[in-house]
C-alpha positions in Angstrom: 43.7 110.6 83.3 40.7 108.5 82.4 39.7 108.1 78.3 36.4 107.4 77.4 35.6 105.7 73.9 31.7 105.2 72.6 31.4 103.1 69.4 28.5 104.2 67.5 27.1 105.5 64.0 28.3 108.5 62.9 25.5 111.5 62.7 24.9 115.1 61.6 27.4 117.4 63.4 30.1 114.9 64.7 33.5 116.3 63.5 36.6 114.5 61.8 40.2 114.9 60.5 42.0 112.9 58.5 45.9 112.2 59.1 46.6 115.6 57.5 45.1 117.5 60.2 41.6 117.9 57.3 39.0 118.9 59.6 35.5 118.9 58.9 31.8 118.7 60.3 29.3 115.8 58.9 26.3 118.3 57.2 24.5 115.1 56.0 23.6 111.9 55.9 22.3 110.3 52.9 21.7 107.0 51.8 24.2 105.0 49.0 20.6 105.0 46.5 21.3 109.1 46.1 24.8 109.4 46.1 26.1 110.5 42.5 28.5 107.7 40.8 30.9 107.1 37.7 30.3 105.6 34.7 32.1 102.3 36.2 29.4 102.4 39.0 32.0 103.0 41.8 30.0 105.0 44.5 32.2 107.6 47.2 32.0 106.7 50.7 32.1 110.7 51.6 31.9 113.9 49.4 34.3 116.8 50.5 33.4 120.6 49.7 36.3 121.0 47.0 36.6 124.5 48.8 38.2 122.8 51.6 41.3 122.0 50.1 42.9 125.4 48.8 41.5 127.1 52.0 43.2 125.3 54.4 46.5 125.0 51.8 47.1 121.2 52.5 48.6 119.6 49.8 48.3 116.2 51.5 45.0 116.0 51.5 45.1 117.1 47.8 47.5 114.0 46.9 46.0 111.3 48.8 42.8 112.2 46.6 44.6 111.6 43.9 46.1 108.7 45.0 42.9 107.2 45.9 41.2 108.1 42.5 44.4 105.8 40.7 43.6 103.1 43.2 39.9 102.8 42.6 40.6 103.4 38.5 43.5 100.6 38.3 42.5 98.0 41.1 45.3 98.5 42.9 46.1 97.9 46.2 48.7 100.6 48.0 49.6 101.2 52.0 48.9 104.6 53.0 50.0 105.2 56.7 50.7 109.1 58.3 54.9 107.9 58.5 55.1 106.5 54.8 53.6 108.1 52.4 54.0 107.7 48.0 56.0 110.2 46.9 54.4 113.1 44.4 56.2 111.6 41.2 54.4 107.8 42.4 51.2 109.0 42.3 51.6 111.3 38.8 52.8 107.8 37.2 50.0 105.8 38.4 47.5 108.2 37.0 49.6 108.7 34.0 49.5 104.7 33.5 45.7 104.7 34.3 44.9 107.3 31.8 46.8 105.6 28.9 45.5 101.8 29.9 42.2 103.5 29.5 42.7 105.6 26.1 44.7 102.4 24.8 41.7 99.8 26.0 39.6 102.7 24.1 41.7 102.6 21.0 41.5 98.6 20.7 38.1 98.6 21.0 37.9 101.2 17.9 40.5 99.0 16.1 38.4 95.6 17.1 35.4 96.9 14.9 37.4 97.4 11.7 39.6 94.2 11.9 39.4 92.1 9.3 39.4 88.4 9.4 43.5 87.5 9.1 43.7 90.4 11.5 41.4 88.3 14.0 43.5 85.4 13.3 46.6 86.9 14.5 45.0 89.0 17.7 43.7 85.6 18.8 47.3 83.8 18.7 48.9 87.3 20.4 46.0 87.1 23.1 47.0 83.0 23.2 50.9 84.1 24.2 50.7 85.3 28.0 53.3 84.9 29.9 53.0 82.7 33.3 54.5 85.4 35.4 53.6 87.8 38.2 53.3 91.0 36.3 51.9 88.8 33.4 49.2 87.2 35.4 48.4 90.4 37.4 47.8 92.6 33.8 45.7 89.1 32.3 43.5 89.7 35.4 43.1 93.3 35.4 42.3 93.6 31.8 39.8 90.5 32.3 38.5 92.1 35.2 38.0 95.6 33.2 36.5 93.9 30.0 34.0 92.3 32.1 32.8 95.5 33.5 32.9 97.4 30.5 30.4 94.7 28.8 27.9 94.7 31.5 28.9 96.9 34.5 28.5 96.9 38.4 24.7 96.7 38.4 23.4 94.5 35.5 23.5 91.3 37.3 21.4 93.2 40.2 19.0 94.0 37.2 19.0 91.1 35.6 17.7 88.8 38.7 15.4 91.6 39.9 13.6 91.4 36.0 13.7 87.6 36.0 11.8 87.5 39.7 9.3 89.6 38.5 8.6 88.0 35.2 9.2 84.6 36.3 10.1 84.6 40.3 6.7 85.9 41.6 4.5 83.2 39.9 6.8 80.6 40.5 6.3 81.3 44.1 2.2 80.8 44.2 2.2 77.8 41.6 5.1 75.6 44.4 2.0 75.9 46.9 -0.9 73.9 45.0 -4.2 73.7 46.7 -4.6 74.9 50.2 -6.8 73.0 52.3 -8.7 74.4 55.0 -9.7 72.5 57.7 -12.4 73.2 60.4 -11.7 74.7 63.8 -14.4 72.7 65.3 -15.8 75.4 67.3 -19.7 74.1 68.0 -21.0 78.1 67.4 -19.6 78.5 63.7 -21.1 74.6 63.2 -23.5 74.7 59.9 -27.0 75.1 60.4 -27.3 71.1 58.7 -24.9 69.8 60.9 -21.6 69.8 58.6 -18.5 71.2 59.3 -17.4 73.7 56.5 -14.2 73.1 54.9 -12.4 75.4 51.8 -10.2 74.9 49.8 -8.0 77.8 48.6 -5.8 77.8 44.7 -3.6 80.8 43.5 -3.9 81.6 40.0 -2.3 84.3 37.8 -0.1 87.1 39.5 -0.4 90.8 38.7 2.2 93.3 39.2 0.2 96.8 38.9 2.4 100.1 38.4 3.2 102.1 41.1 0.7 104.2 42.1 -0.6 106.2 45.4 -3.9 108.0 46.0 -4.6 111.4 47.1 -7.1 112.0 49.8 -8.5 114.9 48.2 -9.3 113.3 44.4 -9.8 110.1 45.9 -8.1 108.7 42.4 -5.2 106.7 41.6 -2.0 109.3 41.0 1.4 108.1 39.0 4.2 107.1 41.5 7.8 108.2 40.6 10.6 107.4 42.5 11.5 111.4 43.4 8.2 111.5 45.4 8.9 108.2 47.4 12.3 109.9 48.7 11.0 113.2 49.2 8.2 111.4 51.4 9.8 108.9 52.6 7.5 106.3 51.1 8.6 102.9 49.5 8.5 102.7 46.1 6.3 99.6 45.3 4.0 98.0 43.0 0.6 96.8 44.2 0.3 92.7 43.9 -2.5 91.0 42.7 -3.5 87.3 42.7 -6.4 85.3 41.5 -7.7 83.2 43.6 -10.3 80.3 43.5 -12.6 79.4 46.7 -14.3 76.8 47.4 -16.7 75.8 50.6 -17.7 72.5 50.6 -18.3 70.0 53.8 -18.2 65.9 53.8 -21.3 64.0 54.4 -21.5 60.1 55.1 -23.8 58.5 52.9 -25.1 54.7 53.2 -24.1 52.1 50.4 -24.4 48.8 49.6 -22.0 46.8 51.0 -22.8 43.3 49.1 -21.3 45.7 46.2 -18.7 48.0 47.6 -17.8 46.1 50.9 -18.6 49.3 53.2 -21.3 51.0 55.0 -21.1 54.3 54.4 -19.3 56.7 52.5 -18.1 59.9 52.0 -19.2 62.2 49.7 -18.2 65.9 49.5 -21.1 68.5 49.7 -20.5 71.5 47.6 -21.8 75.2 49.6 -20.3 78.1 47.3 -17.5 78.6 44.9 -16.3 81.8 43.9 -13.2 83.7 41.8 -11.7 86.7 42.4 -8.5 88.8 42.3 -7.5 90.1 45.7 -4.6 92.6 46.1 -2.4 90.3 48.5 0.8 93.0 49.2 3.1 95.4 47.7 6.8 94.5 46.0 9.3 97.3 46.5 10.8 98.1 43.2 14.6 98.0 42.4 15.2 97.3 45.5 19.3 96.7 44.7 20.6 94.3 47.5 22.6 91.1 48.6 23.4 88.8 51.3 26.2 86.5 51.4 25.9 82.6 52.4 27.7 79.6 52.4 27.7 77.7 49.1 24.9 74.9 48.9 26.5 72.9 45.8 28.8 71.4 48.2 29.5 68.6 51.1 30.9 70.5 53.7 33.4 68.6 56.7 32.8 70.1 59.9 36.3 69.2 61.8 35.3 70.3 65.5 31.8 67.9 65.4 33.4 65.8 62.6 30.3 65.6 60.4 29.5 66.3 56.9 26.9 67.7 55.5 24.6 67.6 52.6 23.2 71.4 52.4 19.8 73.0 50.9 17.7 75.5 50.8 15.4 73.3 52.5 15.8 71.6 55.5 13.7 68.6 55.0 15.8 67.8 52.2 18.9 68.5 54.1 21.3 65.1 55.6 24.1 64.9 57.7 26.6 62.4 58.7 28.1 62.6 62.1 31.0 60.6 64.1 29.3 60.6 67.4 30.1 59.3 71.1 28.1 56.3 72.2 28.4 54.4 75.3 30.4 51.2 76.2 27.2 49.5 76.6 25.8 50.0 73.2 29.0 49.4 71.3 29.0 45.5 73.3 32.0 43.5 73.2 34.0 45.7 71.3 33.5 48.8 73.7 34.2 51.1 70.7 33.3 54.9 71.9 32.5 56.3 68.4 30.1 55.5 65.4 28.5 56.7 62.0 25.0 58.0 62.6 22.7 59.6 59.7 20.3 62.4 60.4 17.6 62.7 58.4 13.9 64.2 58.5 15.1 64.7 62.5 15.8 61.4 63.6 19.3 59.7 64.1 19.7 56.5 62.2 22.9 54.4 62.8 25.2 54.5 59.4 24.6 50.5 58.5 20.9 50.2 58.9 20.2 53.4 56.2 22.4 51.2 54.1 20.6 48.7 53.9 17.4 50.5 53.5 18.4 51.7 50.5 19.5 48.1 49.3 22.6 46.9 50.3 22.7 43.3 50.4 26.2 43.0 52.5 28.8 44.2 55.1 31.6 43.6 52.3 29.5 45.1 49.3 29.3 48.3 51.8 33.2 48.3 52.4 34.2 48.0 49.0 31.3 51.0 48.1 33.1 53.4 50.8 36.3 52.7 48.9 38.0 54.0 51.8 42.1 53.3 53.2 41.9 50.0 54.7 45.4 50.4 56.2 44.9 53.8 58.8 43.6 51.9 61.6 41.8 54.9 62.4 38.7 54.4 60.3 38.7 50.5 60.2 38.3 51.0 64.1 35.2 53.7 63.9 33.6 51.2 60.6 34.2 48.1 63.7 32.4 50.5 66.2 29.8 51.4 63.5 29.1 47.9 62.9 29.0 46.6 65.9 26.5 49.5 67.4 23.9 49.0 64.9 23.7 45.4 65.7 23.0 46.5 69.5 20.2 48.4 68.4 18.7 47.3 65.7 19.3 43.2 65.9 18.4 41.7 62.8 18.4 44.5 60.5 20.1 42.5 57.9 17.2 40.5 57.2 15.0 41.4 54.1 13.1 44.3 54.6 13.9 44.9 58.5 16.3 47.8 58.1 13.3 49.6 56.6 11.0 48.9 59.7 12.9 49.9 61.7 13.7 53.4 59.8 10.4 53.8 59.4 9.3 53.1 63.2 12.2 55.8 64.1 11.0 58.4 61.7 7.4 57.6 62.7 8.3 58.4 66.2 9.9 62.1 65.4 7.7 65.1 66.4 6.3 66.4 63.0 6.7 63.0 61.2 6.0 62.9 57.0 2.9 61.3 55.8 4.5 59.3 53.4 5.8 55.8 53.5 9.7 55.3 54.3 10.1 54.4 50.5 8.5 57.3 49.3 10.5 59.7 52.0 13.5 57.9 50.8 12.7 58.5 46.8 11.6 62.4 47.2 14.0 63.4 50.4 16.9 61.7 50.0 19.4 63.1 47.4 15.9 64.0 45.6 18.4 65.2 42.5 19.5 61.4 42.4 17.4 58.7 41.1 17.3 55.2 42.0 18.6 53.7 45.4 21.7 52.4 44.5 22.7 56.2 43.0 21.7 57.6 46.6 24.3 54.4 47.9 26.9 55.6 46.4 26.3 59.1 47.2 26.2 58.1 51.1 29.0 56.5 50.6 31.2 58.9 49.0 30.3 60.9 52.1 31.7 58.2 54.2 35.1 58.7 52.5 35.3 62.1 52.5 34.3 62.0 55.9 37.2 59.5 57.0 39.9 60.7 55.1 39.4 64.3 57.1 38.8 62.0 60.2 42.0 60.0 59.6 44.2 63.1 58.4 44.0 62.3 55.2 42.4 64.9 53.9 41.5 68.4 55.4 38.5 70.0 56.6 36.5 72.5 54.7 36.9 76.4 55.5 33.1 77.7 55.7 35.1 81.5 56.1 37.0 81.9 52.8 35.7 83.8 50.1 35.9 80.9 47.8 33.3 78.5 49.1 30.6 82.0 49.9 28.1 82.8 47.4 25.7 85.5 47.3 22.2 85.7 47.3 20.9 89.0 44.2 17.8 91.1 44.7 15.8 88.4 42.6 16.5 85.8 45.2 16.2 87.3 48.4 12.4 88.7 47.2 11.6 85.4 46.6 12.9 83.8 49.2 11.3 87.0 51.8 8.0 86.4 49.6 8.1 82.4 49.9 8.0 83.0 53.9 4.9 85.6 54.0 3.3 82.9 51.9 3.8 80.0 54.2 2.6 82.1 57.0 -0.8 82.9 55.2 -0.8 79.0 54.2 -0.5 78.7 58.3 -2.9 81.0 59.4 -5.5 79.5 56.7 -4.9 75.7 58.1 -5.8 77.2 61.7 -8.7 79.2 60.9 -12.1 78.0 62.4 
């Protein structure tokens, strides 16, 4: 006998049955936006014709609905399997118990209002007295838990970032860009008349968020948008975006001047053609648009134990620096045929551990040792700092020397495919650490990666776990808009560079 299993979505007209033989036939599908909810915010999964139960005389069905609406009420956890099942008189008591935490949390809220100051006194020092215990702990975190919610519920934090990106997020956005600047696409047929190549320049000003509105093809006028019609349509409900912009078209002319005075030539001087302001509608935000995505935490260093690096991790990669044990061959290492050294990557080039150091100012080997603070005694990582050591000196000889180590970051960050137009000091002050101020600040930072890096290395310490819930963060409504509008932006800011 051959079984055949497909994995896919459920649909309209697929059938199910739960473990108490509940039949039933899927009559729609409806997204989690329409579904009714309680007054705690806690949305059902599926909604059951309540005719189902007394027609097809199955209590079990009736009790594990009961069961469930205790669990979801008390934030409990219970095992529910077809060969052990809570008895009738379990799941009466944790109702029970629900129902009076809820009346009681109810009444102390009522008795809160009217308590006078001694009485606050004394509630304080009861509230002071918990007891370190299982049950203690559990009821401290459920009654935490509950107070939390009752203050601002399942949905104000949604609400709260989606208001702030519009009333602060949106312009934010445009103001980060600056001035856009336009360069000729040098095609002879679009040349000026005079012989200049045209150039613009392109600034966003202030950002309008219009109410939603769509227009009827047979008034031809603006009608009001409510959220009812965008469902029944199947239209999104969105807010038209306005932007003030400033243009200017200009092109550069070389001009003759007296070089006894000013030492040159010729000189540029910019030609202005036209200049013009206007508001432009530039796209549509959806509104309330209630989602989240989940991410690895950013405030951290994170030890990678497979590659053995650690990272410094932001939002943006430019700013973004890792620090990575790496295999090098017998050849670079020299006499000491080490197999493994310290490498920085930065701005997309690979820089060996020692020379960044003393970029950013350190003036010697000991001074660098003493920074890393590290265990002197595991011959572990005194081997891989030997290795380190001796690998720079193969490939950058003389680095030590005033000034060198920065020539020679600045000839290997020069050389990377998209390199910065700023000098290696300035790529050092705004991309490196750009929180931290001051070389000897980002020093110490680097070297506090070190450690952490050798102590996980070394078994000292352990390596960081990017999978538990603890060290994931997620991103609101307010953040992901702003981070989906940053992108559309920098794709217009692209497509305006390579216009001709």
């Amino acid at each position: 006998m051959n079984t055949w299993l497909q994995v896919r979505s459920p649909s309209v007209g697929d059938k199910f049955s739960s473990m108490h033989g509940q039949k039933g036939v899927i009559g729609l599908l409806e997204s989690q936006e329409n579904f009714p909810f309680t007054h705690q915010g806690i949305v059902p999964d599926i909604v059951i014709n309540p005719h189902a139960f007394p027609t097809r005389k199955i209590p079990g069905q009736l009790l594990e609905a009961a069961l469930g609406k205790g669990i979801a009420s008390g934030g409990l956890i219970r095992y529910v399997t077809p060969l052990v099942t809570p008895s009738v008189d379990d799941i009466t008591e944790q109702r029970h118990s629900v129902d009076e935490d809820d009346v009681m949390g109810t009444n102390e809220v009522e008795e809160d209002v009217k308590m006078s100051d001694s009485e606050e006194e004394e509630e304080d020092e009861r509230v002071e007295e918990v007891t370190f215990t299982e049950e203690g702990l559990s009821k401290l975190c459920r009654e935490a838990s509950r107070s939390f919610f009752k203050e601002y519920g399942l949905l104000s934090h949604q609400i709260h970032s989606y208001n702030d990106f519009v009333e602060n997020g949106v312009q934010k956005v445009f103001d980060d860009i600056g001035e856009i600047d336009v360069e000729p696409g040098y095609d002879p047929s679009k040349k000026g008349g005079d012989g200049g190549w045209r150039r613009a320049k392109v600034k966003f000003g202030k950002v309008k968020l219009e109410k939603p509105m769509f227009w009827s093809n047979d008034s031809g006028k603006a009608l009001k948008f409510l959220p009812r019609h965008a469902r029944l349509q199947h239209m999104t409900y969105s807010s038209r975006m306005k932007v003030e912009i400033d243009f200017e078209v200009f092109k550069l002319e070389n001009k003759s001047s007296d070089k006894f005075k000013t030492g040159k030539e010729t000189y540029t001087q910019k030609v202005g053609i036209s200049k013009e302001k206007k508001e432009v509608v530039i796209g549509r935000i959806p509104v309330m648009a209630f989602v989240a995505q989940e991410r690895i935490s950013l405030k951290r260093l994170w030890v990678d134990q497979p590659n053995w690096n650690i990272s410094y991790r932001t939002e943006i990669r430019r700013l973004r620096v890792d620090l990575k044990i790496e295999e090098v061959s017998a050849s670079e290492c020299g006499h000491l045929q080490r197999t493994k050294a310290l490498n920085v990557h930065f701005l997309g080039c690979t820089i060996p551990l020692w020379v960044f150091l003393f970029a950013l100012g350190m003036p010697s080997d000991k001074e660098i040792i003493e920074m890393i603070n590290c265990n002197l005694s595991d011959e572990s990582s005194v081997k891989l700092l030997l290795s380190t050591i001796s690998y720079a000196d193969d490939q950058h000889e003389g680095f030590r020397r005033g000034g060198y180590s920065s020539k020679k970051i600045d000839e290997l960050i020069k050389g990377t495919r998209f390199p910065p137009k700023e000098s290696t000091k300035d790529c050092l002050d705004k991309y490196l650490f750009p929180t931290l101020t001051g070389s000897k600040q980002k020093a110490l930072f680097l070297g506090y990666m070190v450690k952490r890096l050798l102590q996980s290395y070394s078994g000292q310490g352990k390596p960081d776990n990017k999978d538990d819930f603890r060290n994931k963060r997620l991103d609101l409504t307010g953040e992901l808009l702003e981070w989906e509008l940053r992108n559309h932006i920098k794709h217009l800011d692209a497509s305006l560079i390579t216009l001709s």
